[in-house]
C-alpha positions in Angstrom: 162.1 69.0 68.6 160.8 70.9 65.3 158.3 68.1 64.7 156.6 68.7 68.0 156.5 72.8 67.6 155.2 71.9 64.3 152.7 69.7 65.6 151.6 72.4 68.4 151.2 75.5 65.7 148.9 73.1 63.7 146.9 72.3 66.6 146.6 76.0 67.1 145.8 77.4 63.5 143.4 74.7 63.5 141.3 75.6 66.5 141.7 79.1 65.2 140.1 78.6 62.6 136.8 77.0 64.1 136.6 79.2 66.2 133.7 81.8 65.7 134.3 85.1 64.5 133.1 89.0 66.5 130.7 88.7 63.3 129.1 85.7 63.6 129.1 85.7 67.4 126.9 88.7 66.5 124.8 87.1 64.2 123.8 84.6 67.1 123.2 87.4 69.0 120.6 89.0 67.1 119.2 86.2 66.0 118.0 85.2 69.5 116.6 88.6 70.2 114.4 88.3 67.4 113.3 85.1 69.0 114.5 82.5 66.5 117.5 79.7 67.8 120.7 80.9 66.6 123.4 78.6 65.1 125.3 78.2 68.5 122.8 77.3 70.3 120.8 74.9 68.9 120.8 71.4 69.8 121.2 72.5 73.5 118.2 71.2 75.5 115.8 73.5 76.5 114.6 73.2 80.4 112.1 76.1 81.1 108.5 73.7 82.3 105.7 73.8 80.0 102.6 75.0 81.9 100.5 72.9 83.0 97.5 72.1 81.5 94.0 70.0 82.2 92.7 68.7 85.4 95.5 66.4 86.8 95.8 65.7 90.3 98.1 69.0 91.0 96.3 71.0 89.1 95.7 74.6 90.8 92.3 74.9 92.8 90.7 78.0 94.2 90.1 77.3 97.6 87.2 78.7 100.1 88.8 81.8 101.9 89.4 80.8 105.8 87.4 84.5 106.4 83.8 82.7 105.0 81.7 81.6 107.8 79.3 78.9 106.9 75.5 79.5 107.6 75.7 76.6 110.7 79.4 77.1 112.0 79.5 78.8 115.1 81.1 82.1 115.5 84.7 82.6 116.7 84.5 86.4 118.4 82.5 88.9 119.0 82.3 90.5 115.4 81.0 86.7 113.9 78.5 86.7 116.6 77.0 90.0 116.1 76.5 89.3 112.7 75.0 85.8 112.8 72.3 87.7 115.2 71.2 89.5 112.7 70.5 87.1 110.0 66.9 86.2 112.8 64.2 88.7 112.5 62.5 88.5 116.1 63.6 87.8 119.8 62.8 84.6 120.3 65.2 83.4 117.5 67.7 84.8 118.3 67.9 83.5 122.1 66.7 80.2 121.3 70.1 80.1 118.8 72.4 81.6 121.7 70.8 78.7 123.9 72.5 76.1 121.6 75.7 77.6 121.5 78.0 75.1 123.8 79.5 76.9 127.0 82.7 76.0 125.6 82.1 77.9 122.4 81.6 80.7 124.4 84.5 80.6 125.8 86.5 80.8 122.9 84.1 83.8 121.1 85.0 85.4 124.2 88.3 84.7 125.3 89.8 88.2 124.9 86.3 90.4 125.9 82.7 90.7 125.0 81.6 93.8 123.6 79.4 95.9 125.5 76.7 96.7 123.3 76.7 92.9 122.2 76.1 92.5 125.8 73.5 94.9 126.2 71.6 93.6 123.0 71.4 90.1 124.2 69.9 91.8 127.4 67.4 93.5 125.7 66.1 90.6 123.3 65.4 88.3 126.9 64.4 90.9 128.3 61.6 91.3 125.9 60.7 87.7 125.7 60.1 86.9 129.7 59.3 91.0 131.3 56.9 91.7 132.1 55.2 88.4 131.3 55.8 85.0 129.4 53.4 82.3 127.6 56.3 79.7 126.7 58.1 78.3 130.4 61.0 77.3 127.2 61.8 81.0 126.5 63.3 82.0 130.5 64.9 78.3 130.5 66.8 79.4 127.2 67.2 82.5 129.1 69.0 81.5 132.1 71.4 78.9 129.7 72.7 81.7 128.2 72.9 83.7 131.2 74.6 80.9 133.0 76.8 79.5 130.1 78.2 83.0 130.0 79.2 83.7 133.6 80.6 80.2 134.0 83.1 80.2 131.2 83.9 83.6 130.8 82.8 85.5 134.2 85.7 87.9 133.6 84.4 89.1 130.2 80.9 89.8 131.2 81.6 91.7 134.1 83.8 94.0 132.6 81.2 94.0 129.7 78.8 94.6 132.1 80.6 97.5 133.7 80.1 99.7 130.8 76.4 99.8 131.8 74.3 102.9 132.4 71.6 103.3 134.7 69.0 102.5 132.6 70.9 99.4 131.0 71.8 98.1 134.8 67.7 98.5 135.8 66.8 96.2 132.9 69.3 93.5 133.6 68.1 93.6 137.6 64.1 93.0 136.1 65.6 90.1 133.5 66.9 88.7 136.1 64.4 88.9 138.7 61.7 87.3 136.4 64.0 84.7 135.5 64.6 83.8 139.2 60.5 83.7 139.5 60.6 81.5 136.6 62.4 78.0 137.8 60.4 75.8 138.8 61.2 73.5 142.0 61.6 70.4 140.1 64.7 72.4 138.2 67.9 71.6 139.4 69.9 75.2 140.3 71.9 77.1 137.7 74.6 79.6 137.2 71.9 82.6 137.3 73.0 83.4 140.9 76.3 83.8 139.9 75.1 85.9 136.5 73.6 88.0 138.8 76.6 88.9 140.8 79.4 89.7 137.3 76.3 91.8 135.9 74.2 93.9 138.9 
């Protein structure tokens, strides 16, 4: 009856009256663009994560970039290899490093191709070591493993590598490896030098 309409329109004049005026709504407003906490919303927790500071177990590192090669990791392509190369100053470095590179390695350096002028300067560097003479029976040995580890796990690659030769190029791989074939001894067990010879003359 009346009592309960009276009872309503109370109820409604007094939430009317807390609630907050366009003035002071504004007030808030401007108060938290001028970066201080405005009436309204203080006492509302704040979530936004502090950064993190000191040297805690998730703290941010700076990791080594995947790209930097260490000085004894073998390369992984063509471009690696090249470059490694030149970090030896004569000839005989040089092979005697490609000799300890694993046939498998290999393999994977040259899984797509091998360049032809990477080709062409391993050539030339055994070439200089065992033609037209030799004082070390190790040099043509490290020779022929390189020779051999080549055309037995990537015989595709060096042919086609090798088929970008010129003339000249093509008459200094036949005397490399005719002075390596001079160069085993009987008590050496036979190699992949035969086959080398067919993917690259």
């Amino acid at each position: 009856g009346c009592s309960d309409r009276g009872g309503i329109a109370s109820s409604l004049a007094s939430s009317c009256l807390h609630r907050p005026t366009q003035a002071a709504m504004a007030s808030a407003v401007s108060a938290r663009a001028e970066g201080g906490t405005s009436e309204l919303l203080r006492g509302i927790p704040k979530f936004r994560k502090a950064p993190s500071t000191g040297g805690g177990r998730h703290a941010a590192t700076n990791p080594v970039p995947a790209q930097v090669q260490r000085n004894d990791a073998l390369p992984n392509n063509c471009h690696e290899l090249s470059r490694s190369l030149k970090r030896f100053a004569t000839a005989e470095e040089k092979v005697r490093w490609l000799a300890e590179i694993p046939g498998e390695a290999f393999a994977r350096m040259f899984r797509v191709e091998i360049d032809a002028e990477l080709l062409q300067l391993m050539v030339r560097e055994m070439y200089a070591l065992v033609v037209p003479s030799y004082t070390d029976d190790t040099l043509p040995a490290a020779c022929r493993g390189v020779l051999g580890a080549l055309a037995r796990h990537c015989p595709r690659a060096l042919e086609f590598a090798a088929s970008f030769a010129t003339a000249g190029e093509r008459a200094k791989m036949e005397a490399l490896l005719t002075a390596l074939e001079g160069s085993r001894s009987e008590s050496e067990s036979e190699d992949d030098l035969p086959l080398a010879r067919r993917l690259l003359v």
